[in-house]
C-alpha positions as CSV (number, residue, x, y, z in Angstrom):
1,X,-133.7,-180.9,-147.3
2,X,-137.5,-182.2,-147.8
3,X,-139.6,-180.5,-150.0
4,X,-143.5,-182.2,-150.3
5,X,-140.8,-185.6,-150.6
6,X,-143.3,-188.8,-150.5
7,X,-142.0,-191.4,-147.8
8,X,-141.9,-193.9,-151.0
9,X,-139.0,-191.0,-152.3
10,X,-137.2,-190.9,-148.8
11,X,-137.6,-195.2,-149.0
12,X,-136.1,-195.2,-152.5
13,X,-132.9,-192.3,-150.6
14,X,-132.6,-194.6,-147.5
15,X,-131.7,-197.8,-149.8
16,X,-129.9,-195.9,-152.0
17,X,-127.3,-193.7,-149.3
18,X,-127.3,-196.4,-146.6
19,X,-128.3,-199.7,-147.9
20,X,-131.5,-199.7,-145.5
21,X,-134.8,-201.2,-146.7
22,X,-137.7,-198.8,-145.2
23,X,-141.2,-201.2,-145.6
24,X,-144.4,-198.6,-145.3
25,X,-147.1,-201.8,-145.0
26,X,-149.6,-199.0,-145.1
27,X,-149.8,-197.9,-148.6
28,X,-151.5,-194.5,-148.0
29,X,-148.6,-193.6,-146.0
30,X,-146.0,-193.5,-149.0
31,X,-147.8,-190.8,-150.4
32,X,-147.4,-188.9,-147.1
33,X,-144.9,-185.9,-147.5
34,X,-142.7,-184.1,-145.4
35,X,-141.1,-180.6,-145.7
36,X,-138.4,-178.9,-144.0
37,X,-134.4,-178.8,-143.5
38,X,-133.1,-181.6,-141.0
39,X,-129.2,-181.7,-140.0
40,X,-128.4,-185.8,-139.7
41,X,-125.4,-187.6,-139.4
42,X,-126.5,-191.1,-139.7
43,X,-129.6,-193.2,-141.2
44,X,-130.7,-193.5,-137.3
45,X,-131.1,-189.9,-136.5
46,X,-132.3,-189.1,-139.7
47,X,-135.2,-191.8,-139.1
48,X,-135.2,-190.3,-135.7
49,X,-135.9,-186.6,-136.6
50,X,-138.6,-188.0,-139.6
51,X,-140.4,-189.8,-137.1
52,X,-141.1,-187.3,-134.5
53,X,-141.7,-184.1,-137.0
54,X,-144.7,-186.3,-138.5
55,X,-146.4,-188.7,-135.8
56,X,-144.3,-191.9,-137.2
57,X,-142.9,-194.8,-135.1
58,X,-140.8,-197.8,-136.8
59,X,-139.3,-200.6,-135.2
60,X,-135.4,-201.8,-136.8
61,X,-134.9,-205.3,-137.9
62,X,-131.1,-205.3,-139.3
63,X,-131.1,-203.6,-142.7
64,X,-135.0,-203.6,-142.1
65,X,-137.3,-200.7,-140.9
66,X,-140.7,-200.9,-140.9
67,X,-142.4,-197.4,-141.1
68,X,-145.7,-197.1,-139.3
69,X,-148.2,-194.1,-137.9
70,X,-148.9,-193.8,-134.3
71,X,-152.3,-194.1,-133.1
């Protein structure tokens, strides 16, 4: 559950639950938030559901994901 949670916050959660670094090279979007109740099971469909409910992509690199906004 997501309430007006910055993507720096859900960074700092990733890291913290499944040992995942999330890099937001844009700095405006850590201050982006997101709201809302998502069901996940892993860190991968978790990412999944965050990226399509607010116009993200990211791209995996191990323990790595690099968070950035579609254009």
């Amino acid at each position: 559950m997501f309430d007006g949670t910055t993507l720096a916050e859900i960074s700092n959660l990733f890291a913290q639950n499944y040992g995942i670094t999330l890099q937001i090279p844009d700095r405006a979007l850590t201050q982006w938030t997101i709201s809302g109740a998502f069901t996940a099971y892993s860190a991968d469909e978790l990412l999944e559901t965050l990226a399509s409910a607010s116009n993200l992509s990211y791209k995996r690199h191990g323990n790595t994901i690099v968070i950035t906004q579609e254009h």
